[in-house]
N, CA and C atoms as a LAMMPS dump frame, in Angstrom:
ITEM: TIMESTEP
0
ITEM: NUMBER OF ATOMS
264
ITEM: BOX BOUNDS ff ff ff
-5.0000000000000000e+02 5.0000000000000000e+02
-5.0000000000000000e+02 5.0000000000000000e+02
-5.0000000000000000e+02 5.0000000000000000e+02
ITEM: ATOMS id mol type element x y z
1 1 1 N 119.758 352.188 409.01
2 1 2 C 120.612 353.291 408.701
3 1 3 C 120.754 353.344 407.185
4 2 1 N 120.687 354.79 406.659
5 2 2 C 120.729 354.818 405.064
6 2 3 C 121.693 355.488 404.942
7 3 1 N 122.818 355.484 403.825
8 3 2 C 123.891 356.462 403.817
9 3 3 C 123.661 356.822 402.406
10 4 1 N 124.691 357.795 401.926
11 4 2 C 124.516 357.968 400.483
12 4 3 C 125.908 359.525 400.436
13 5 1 N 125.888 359.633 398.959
14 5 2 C 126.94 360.847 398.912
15 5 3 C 126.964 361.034 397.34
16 6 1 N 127.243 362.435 397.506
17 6 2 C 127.206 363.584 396.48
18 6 3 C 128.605 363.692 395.789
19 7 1 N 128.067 363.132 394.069
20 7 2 C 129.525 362.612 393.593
21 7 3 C 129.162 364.02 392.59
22 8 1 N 128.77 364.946 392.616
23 8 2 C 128.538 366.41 391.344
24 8 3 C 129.811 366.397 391.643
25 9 1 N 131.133 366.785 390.788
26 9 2 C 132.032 367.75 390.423
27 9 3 C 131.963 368.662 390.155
28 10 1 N 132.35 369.589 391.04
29 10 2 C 132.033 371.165 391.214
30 10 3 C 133.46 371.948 390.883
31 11 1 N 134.518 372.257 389.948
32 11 2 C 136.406 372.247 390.237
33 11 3 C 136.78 371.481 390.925
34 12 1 N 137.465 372.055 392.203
35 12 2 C 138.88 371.168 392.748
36 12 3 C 137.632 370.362 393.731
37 13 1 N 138.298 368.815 394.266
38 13 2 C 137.12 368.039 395.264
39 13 3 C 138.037 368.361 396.414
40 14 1 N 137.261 368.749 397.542
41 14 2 C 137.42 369.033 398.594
42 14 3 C 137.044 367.986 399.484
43 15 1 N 137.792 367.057 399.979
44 15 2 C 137.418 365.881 401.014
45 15 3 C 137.295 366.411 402.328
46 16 1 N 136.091 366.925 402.201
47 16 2 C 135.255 367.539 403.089
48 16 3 C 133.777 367.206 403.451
49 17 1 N 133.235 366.439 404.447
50 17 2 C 131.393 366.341 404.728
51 17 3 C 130.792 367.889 404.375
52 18 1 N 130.315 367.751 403.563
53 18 2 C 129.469 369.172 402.983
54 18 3 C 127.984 368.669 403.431
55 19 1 N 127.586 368.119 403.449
56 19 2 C 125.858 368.283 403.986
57 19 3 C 125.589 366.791 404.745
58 20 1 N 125.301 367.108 405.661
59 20 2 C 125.207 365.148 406.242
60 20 3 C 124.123 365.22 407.21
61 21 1 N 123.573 364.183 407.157
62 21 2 C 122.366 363.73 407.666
63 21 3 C 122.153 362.205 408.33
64 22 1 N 122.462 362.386 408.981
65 22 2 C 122.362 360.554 409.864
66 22 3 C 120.726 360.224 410.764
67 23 1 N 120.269 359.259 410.441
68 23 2 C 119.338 358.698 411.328
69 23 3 C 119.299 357.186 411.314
70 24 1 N 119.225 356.569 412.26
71 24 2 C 119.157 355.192 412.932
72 24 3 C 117.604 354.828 413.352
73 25 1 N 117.522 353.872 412.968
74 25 2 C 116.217 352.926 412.987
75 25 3 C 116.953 351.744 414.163
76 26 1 N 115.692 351.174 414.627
77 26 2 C 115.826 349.726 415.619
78 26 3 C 116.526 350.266 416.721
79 27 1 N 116.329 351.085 417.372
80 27 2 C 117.096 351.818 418.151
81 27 3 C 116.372 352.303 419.434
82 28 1 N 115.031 352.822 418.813
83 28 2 C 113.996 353.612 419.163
84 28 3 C 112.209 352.996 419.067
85 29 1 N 111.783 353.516 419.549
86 29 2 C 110.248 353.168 418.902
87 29 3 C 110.431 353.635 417.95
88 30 1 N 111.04 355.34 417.698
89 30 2 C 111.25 355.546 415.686
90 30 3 C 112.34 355.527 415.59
91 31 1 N 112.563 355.95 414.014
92 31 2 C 114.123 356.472 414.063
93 31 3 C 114.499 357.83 414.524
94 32 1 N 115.988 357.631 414.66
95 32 2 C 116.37 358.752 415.146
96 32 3 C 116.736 359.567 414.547
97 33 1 N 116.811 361.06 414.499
98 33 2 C 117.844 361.605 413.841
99 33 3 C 119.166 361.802 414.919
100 34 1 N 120.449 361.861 414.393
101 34 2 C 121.651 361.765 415.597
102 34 3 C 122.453 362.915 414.513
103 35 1 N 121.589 363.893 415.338
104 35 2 C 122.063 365.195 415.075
105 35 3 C 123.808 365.749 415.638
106 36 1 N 124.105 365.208 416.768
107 36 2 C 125.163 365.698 417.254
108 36 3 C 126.144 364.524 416.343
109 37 1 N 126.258 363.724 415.809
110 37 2 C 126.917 362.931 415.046
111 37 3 C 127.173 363.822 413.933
112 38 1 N 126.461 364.166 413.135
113 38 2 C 126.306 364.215 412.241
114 38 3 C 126.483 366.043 411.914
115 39 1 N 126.928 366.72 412.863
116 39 2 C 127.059 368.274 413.118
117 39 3 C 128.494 367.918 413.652
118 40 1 N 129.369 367.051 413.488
119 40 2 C 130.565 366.686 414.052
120 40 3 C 131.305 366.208 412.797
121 41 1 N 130.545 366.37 411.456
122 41 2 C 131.383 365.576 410.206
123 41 3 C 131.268 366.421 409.468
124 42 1 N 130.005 367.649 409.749
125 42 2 C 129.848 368.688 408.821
126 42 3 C 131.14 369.907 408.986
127 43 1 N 131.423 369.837 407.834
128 43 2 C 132.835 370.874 407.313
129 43 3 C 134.04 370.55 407.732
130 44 1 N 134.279 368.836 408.389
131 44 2 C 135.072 368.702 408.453
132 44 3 C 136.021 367.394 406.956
133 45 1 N 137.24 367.199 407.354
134 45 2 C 137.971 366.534 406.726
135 45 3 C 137.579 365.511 406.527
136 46 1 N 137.428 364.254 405.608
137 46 2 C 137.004 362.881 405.515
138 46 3 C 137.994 362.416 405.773
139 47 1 N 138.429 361.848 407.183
140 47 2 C 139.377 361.121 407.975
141 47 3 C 138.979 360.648 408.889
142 48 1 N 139.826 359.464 408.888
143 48 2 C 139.718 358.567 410.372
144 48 3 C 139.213 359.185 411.394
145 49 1 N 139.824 360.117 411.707
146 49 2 C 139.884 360.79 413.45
147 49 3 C 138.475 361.847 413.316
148 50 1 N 138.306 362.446 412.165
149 50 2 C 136.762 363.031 412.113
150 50 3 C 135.809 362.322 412.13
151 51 1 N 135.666 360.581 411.833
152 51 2 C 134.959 359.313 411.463
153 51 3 C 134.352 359.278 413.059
154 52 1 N 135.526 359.198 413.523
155 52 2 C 136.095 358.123 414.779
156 52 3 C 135.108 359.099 415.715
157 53 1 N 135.685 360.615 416.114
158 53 2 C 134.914 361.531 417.052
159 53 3 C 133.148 361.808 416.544
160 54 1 N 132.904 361.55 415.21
161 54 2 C 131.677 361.472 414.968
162 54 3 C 131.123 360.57 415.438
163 55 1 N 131.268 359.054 415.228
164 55 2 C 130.486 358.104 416.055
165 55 3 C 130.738 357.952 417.458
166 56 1 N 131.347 358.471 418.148
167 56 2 C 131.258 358.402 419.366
168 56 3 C 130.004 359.651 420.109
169 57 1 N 129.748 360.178 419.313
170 57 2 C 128.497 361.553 419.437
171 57 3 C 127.439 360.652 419.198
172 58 1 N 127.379 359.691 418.308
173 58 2 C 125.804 358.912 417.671
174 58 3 C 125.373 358.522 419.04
175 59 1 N 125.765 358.21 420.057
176 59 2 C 124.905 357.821 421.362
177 59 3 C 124.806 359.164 422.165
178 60 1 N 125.07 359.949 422.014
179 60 2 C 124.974 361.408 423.219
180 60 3 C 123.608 361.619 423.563
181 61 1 N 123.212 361.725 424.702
182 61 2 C 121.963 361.823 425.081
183 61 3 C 121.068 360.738 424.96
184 62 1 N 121.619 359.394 425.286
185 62 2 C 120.93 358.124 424.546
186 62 3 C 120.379 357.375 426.766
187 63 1 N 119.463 357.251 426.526
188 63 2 C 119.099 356.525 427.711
189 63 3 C 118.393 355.267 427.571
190 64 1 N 119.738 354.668 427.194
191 64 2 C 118.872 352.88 427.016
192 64 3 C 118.214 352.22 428.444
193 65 1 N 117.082 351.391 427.627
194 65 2 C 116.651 350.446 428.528
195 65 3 C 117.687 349.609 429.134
196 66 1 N 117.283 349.155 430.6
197 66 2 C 118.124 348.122 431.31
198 66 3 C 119.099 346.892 430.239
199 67 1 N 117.638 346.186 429.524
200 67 2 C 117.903 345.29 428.92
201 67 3 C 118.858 345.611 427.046
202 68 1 N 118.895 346.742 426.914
203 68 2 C 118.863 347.201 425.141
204 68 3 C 120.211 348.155 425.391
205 69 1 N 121.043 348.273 426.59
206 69 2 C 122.444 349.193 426.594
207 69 3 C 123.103 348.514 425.256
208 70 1 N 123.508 347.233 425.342
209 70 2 C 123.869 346.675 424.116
210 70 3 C 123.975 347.649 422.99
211 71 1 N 122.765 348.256 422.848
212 71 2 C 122.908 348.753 421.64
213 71 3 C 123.588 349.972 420.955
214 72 1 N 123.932 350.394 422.317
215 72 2 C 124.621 351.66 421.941
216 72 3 C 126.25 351.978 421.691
217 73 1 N 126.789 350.362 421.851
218 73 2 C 128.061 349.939 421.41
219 73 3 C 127.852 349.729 419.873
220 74 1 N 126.573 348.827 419.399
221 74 2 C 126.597 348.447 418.215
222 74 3 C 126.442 350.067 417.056
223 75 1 N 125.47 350.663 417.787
224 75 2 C 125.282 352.131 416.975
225 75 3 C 126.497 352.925 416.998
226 76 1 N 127.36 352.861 417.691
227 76 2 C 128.976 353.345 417.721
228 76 3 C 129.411 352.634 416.202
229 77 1 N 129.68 351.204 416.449
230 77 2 C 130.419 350.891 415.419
231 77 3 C 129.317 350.921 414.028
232 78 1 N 128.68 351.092 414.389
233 78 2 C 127.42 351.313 412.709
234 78 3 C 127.653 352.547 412.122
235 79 1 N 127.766 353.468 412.993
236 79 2 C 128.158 354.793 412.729
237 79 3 C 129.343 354.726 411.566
238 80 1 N 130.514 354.627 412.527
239 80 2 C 131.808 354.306 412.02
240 80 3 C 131.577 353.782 410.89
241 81 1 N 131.531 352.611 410.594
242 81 2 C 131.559 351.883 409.509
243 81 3 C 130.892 352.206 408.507
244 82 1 N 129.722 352.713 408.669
245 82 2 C 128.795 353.372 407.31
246 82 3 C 129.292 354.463 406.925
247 83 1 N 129.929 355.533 407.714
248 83 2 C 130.685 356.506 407.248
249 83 3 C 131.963 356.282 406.719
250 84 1 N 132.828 355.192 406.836
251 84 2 C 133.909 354.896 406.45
252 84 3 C 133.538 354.388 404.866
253 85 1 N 132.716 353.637 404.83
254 85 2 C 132.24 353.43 403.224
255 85 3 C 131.822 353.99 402.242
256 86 1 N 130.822 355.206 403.039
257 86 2 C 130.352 356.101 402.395
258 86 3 C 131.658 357.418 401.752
259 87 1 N 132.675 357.267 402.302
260 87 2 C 133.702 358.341 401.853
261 87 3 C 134.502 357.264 401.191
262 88 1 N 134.778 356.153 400.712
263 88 2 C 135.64 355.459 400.257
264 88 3 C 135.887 355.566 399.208
């Protein structure tokens, strides 16, 4: 997972996701893009509860193997947490 963010000062800062893009590696044979995550942060507020309902989208439509469900708890909290840093 790569994060990153757009520090231009444009006037007043609006703590707002203005353009976001999420994809997850080790997940997949490729990476993913986790479009519904990431269409869940766009134009909204940089807060907890916009954080929180975004990573719970990073698994939507996810059909793990028997053995690899595991992982879709860990991509929850990867979510979370990389976005929580990335707005800090």
């Amino acid at each position: 997972m790569a994060a990153g963010r757009d520090l231009r000062a444009g006037g007043a800062i609006r703590r707002v996701f203005r353009e976001v893009h999420i994809t997850a590696g080790g997940i997949a044979p490729v990476p993913l893009r986790l479009a519904a995550c990431a269409a869940a942060l766009q134009g909204n507020p940089t807060n907890a509860s916009t954080i929180a309902q975004a990573a719970e989208l990073a698994t939507s439509g996810a059909r793990p193997l028997t053995m690899t469900g595991y992982k879709l708890d860990l991509l929850t909290g990867l979510v979370r947490d990389v976005v929580e840093r990335v707005v800090a």
